[in-house]
C-alpha positions in Angstrom: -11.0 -208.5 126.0 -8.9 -206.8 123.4 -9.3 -202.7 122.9 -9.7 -201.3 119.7 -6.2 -199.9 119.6 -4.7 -203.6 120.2 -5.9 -204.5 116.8 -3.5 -204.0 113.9 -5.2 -203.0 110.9 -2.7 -204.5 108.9 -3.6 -208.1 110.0 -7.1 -207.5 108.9 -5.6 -205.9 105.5 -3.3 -209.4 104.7 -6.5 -211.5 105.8 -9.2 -210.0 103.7 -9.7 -210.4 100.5 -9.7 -207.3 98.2 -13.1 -206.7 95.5 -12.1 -205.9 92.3 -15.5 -206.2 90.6 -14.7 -209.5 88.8 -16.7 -212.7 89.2 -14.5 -214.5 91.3 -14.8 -212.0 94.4 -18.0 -214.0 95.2 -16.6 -217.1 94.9 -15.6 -217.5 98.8 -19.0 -216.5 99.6 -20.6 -219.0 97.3 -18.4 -222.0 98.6 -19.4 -221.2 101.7 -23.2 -221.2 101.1 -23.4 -224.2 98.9 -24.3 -226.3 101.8 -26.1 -224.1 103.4 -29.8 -224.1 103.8 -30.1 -220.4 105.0 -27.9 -217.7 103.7 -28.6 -214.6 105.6 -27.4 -211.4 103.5 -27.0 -208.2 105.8 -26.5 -204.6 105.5 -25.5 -201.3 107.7 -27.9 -199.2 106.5 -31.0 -199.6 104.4 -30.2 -197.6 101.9 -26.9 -198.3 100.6 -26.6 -199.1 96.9 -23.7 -201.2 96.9 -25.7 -203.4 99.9 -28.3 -203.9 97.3 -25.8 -204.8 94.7 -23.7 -207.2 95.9 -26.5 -209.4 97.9 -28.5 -209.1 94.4 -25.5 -210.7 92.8 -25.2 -213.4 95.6 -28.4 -214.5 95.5 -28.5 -215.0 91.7 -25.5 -217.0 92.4 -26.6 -219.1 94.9 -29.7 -219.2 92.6 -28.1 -221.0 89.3 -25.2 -222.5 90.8 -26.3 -223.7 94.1 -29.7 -224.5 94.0 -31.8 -222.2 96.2 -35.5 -221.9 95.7 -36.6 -218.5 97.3 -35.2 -215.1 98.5 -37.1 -214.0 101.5 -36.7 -210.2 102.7 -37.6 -208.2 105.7 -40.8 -207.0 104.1 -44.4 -207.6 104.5 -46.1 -211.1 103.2 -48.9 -209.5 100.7 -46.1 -207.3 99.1 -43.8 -209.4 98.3 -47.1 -211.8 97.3 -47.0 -209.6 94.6 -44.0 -209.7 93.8 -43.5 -213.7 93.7 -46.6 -213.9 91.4 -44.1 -211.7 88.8 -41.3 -213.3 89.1 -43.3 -216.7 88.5 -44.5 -215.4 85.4 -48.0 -213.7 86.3 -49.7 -211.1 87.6 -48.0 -208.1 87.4 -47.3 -206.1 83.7 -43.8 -205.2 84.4 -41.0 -205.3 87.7 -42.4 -202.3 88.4 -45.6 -202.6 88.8 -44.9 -205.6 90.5 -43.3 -203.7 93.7 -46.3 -201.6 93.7 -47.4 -202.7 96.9 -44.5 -201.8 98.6 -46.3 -197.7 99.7 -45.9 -198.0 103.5 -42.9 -195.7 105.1 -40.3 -196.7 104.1 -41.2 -197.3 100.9 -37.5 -196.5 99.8 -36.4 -200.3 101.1 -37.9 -202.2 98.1 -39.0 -199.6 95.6 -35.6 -198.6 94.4 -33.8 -199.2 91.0 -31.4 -202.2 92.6 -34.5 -204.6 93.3 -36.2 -203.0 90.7 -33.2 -204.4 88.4 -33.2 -208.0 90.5 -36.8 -208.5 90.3 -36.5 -208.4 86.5 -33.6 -210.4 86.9 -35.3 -212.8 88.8 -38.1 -212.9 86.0 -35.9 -214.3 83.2 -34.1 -217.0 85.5 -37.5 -218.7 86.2 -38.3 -218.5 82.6 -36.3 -221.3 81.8 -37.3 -223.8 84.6 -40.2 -225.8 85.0 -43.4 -224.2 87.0 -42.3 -226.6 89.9 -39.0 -225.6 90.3 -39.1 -221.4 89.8 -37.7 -219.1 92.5 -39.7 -217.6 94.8 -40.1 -214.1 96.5 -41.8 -213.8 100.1 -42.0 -211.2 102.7 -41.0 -211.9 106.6 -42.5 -209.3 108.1 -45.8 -208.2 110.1 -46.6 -204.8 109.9 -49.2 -205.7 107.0 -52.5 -205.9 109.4 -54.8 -204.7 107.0 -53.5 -205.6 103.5 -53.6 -209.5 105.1 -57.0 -208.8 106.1 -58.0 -208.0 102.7 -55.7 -211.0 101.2 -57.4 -213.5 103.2 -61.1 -212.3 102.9 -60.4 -212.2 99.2 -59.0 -215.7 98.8 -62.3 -216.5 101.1 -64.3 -215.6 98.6 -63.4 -217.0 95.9 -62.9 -220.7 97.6 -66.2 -220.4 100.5 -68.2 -217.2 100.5 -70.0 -218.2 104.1 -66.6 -218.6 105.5 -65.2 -214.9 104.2 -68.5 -213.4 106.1 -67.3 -215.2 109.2 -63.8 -213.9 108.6 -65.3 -210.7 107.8 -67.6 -210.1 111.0 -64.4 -211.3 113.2 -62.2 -208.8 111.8 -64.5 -206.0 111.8 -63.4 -205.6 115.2 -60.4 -203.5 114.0 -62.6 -201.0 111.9 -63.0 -199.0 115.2 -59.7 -198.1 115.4 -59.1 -197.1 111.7 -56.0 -197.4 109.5 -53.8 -196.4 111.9 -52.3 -199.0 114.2 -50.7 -196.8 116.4 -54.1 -195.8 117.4 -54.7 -200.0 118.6 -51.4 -199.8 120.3 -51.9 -196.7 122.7 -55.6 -198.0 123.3 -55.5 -201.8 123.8 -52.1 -201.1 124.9 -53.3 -198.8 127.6 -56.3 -201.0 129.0 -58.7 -198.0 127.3 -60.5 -200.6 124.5 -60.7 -204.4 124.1 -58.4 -206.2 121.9 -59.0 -208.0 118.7 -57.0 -211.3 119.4 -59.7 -213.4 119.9 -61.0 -212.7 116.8 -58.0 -212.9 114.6 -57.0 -216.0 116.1 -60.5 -217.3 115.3 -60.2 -216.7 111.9 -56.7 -218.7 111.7 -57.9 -221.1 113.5 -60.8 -221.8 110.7 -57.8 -221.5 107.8 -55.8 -224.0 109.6 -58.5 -226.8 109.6 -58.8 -226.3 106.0 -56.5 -228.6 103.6 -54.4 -226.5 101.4 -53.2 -228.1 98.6 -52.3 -225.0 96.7 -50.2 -221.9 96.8 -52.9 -219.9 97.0 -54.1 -221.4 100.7 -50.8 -221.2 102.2 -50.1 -217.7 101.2 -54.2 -217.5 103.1 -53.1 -218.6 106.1 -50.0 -217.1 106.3 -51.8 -213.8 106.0 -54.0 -214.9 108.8 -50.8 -215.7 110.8 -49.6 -211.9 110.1 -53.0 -211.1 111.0 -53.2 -212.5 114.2 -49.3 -211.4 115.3 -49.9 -208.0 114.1 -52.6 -207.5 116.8 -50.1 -209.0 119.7 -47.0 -206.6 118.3 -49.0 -203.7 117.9 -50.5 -204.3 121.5 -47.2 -205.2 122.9 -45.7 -202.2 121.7 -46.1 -199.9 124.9 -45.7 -202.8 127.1 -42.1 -202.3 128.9 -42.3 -205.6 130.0 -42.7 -207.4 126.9 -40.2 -206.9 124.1 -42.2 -206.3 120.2 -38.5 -206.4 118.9 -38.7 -210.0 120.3 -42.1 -210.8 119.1 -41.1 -209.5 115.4 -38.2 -211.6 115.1 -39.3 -214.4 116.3 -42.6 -214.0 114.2 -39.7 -213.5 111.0 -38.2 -217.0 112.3 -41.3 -219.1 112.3 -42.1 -217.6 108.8 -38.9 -218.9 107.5 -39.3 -222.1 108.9 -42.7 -222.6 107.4 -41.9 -221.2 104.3 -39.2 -224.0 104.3 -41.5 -226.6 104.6 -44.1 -225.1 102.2 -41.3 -225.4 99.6 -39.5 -228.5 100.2 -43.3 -230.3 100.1 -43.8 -228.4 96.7 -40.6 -229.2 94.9 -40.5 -232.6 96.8 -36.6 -232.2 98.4 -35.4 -229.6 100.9 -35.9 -225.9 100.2 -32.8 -223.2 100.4 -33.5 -219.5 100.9 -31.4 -216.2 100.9 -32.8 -213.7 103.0 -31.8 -210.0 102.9 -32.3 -208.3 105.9 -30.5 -205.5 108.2 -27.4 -206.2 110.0 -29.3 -206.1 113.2 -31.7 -209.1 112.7 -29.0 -210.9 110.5 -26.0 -210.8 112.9 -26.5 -212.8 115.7 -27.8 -211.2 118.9 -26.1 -213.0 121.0 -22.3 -210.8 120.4 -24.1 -207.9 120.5 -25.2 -205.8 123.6 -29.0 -206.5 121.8 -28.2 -209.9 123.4 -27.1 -208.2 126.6 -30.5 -206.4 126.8 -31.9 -209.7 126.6 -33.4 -209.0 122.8 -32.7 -212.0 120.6 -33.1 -212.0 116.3 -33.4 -214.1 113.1 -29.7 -214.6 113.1 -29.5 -215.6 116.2 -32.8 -218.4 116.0 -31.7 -219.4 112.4 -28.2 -220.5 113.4 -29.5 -222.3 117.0 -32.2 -224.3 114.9 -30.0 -225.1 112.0 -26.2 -224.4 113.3 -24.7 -226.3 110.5 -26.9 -225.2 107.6 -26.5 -221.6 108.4 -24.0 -218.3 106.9 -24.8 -215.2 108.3 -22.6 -212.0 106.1 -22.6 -208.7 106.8 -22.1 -205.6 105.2 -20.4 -202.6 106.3 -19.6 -198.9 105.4 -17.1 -195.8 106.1 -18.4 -193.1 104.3 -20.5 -191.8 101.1 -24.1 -191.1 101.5 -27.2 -192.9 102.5 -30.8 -192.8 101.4 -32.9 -192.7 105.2 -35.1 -190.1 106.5 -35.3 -188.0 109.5 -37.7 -189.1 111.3 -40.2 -191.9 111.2 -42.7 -191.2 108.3 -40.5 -188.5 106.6 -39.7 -188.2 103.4 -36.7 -190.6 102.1 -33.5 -187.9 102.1 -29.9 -188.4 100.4 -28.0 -187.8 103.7 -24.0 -187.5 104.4 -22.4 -191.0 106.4 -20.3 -189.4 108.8 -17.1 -190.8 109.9 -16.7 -193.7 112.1 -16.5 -193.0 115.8 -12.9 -194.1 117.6 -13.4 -197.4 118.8 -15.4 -199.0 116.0 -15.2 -201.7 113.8 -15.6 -199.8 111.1 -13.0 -196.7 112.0 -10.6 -200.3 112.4 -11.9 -200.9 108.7 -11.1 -197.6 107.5 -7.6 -197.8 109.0 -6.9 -200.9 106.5 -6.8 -198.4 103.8 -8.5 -200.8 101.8 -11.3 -199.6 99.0 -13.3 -202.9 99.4 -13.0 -206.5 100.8 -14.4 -209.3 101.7 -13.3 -211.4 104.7 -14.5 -214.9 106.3 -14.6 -214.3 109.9 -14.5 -217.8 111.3 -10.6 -218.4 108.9 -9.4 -214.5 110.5 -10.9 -215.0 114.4 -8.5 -218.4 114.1 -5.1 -216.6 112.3 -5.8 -213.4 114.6 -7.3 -214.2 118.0 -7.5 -210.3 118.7 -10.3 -209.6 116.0 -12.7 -211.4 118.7 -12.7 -207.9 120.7 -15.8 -206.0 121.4 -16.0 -202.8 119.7 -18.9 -200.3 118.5 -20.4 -200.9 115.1 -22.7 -198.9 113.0 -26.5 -199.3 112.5 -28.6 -197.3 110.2 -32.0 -198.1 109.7 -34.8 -196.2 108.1 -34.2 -192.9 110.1 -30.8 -191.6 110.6 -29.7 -188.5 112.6 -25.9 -187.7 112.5 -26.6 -185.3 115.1 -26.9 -188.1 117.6 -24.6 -190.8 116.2 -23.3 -192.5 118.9 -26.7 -192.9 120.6 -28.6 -193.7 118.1 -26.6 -195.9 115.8 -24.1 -197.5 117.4 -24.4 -200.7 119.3 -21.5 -202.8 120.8 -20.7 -205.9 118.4 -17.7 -209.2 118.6 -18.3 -209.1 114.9 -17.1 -212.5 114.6 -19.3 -214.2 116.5 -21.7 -212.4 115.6 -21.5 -213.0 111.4 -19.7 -216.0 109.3 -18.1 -213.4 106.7 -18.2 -209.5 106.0 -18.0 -207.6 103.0 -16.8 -204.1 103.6 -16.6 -201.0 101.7 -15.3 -197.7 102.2 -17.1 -195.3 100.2 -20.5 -196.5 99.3 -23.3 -194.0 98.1 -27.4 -193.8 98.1 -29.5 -196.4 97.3 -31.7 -194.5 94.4 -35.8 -194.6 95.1 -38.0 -195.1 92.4 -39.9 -192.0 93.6 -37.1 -189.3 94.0 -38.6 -186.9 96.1 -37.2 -183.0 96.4 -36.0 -183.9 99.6 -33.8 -186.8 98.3 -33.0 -184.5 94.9 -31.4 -181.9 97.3 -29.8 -184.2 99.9 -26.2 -184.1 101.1 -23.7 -185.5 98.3 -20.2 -186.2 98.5 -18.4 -184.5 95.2 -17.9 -188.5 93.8 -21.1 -189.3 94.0 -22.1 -190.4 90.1 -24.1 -188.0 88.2 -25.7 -190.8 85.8 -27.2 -193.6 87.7 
């Protein structure tokens, strides 16, 4: 296997191709999703503006040019609910208000000016188009136990009030154990209280045996479906045997699958989607030492069900600043990216002296065999502590097997929250960052 110091940044300089903030940067990456029926959008960190940016400005081009009927994030179902009604044309007054559900930690991810500007943007392109054929917005994710509860007991009662008492006697079994799921995990985890998948199961068993022939039933059991594998990742999570990053992922799969179908019966021919989720679930597991630890990911389950129909792109950074906070539950803070560590991808990157690029991996793993080393690459998620870099946000990566294409930038800076907390006001920032945002 190739070292780091093998590599001549140079190659990588002549095979990339340089941003210069025009239109036709994106056109690689749009050729190379048109006939694709997942496009998988990356990023580092999640709180990098330029991330944000450039996968809103994908999408909308993979939107009007290519065709694709919904952007799916790595966010909770009855959230981005909420958000789809908007962008459809109801519900909601205005964009903001429409990402008002998005309150749980990190609240950062969604509710910040860049999808606060795509949302809106999103609004006008469906005014145009017929009710059948409008984009859509949906969340992947199952951390939304209790919102899902109240989604499906309220669509319950307004379609079969005996059936919403049902649902609503099964899923008072969680009421013991409060808001707090953490308080299910340690106890059902730990053998200390019964769990509540019998009951949550029984209630999607009763949705599935209905006939949906609406929106408004899917989005039902779908919620009932986040419902029931809340309960198994929450009490999974202490389990050492039993891997919730597993569960999760694979929970994020099947939602996209589904949602597929959903679609494709709606607007009567096969569905596209973009989904924007971190590097880590959008890269595929498999050229990663996730994969070695026997973790798997969305990436990694999109491309084995649908190899041919599949782009995975990833995003990477140097340096600039990064909205994440400190620890889990903190407030969001504007923090310093340190440098790369020696040995990484994206200390490699830097070495190319190039501002910003974009660079198809399968056309530069064939022209330059030695770009298929292993090497460290950065992850940032919601927490990030410089003080522990290398342990806690470094992984090993063959970064072109593990994404189709990469867009990199040097210097990026904090994505900006819609709430901007003291903590975020007074956060580390390099001297460039902009004063008017």
């Amino acid at each position: 296997m190739p070292r780091a110091e093998a590599i001549d940044p140079r190659r990588v300089r002549d095979l990339a191709q340089p941003l210069r903030g025009v239109r036709a940067d994106l056109d690689p990456v749009v050729d190379a999703a048109a006939r694709c029926r997942f496009v998988l959008l990356g990023e580092a960190t999640h709180g990098t503006h330029e991330f944000y940016h450039m996968r809103a400005e994908i999408t909308e081009r993979l939107i009007r040019e290519c065709g694709f009927a919904a952007v799916a994030i790595e966010g909770d179902w009855p959230d981005a609910e909420r958000v789809d009604r908007f962008v459809r044309g109801a519900g909601a007054n205005d964009a903001e208000d429409a990402l008002g559900g998005f309150r749980r930690f990190p609240a950062w991810m969604w509710r910040n000016a860049d999808v606060l500007d795509f949302v809106g943007r999103l609004r006008s392109v469906n005014r145009t188009r017929p009710t059948r054929e409008r984009v859509g917005f949906f969340g992947l994710d199952l951390y939304s136990l209790h919102r899902s509860i109240d989604a499906v007991l309220g669509y319950l009662n307004g379609v079969d009030p005996s059936a919403a008492e049902r649902a609503r006697e099964r899923y008072a079994c969680f009421d013991r154990f409060g808001p707090d799921m953490e308080s299910y995990a340690y106890r059902v985890g730990a053998g200390l209280d019964r769990s509540c998948r019998r009951e949550a199961l029984e209630v999607l068993l009763e949705l599935q045996r209905r006939s949906f022939d609406t929106a408004e039933g899917f989005y039902a059991e779908q919620n009932a479906r986040v419902v029931a594998s809340a309960e198994m990742y929450y009490r999974t999570m202490i389990d050492q045997e039993i891997s919730s990053w597993n569960l999760r992922d694979r929970f994020m799969s099947e939602t996209l699958e589904r949602l597929a179908l959903h679609l494709a019966r709606t607007r009567g021919e096969p569905a596209k989607i973009v989904v924007w989720a971190h590097n880590s679930h959008v890269g595929d597991a498999r050229a990663t030492s996730m994969g070695a630890g026997r973790e798997l990911n969305l990436g990694q389950l999109t491309r084995e069900a649908n190899a041919a129909s599949t782009l995975l792109v990833g995003f990477t950074t140097c340096s600039g600043s990064v909205t994440a906070a400190s620890r889990w539950y903190a407030d969001a803070e504007r923090k310093r990216v340190r440098a790369p560590m020696p040995r990484s991808w994206e200390a490699l990157f830097a070495a190319t002296g190039m501002p910003a690029w974009y660079l198809d991996l399968r056309g530069a793993a064939d022209a330059y065999p030695l770009l298929r080393a292993r090497l460290l690459e950065r992850a940032i998620g919601v927490v990030y502590r410089p003080e522990t870099e290398l342990a806690s946000h470094y992984l090993e990566a063959r970064i072109v097997d593990q994404f189709d294409a990469l867009f990199h930038y040097e210097h990026t800076r904090a994505v900006e929250p819609l709430e901007r907390t003291p903590h975020w006001e007074a956060g580390e920032v390099p001297e460039s960052f902009p004063s008017g945002i």
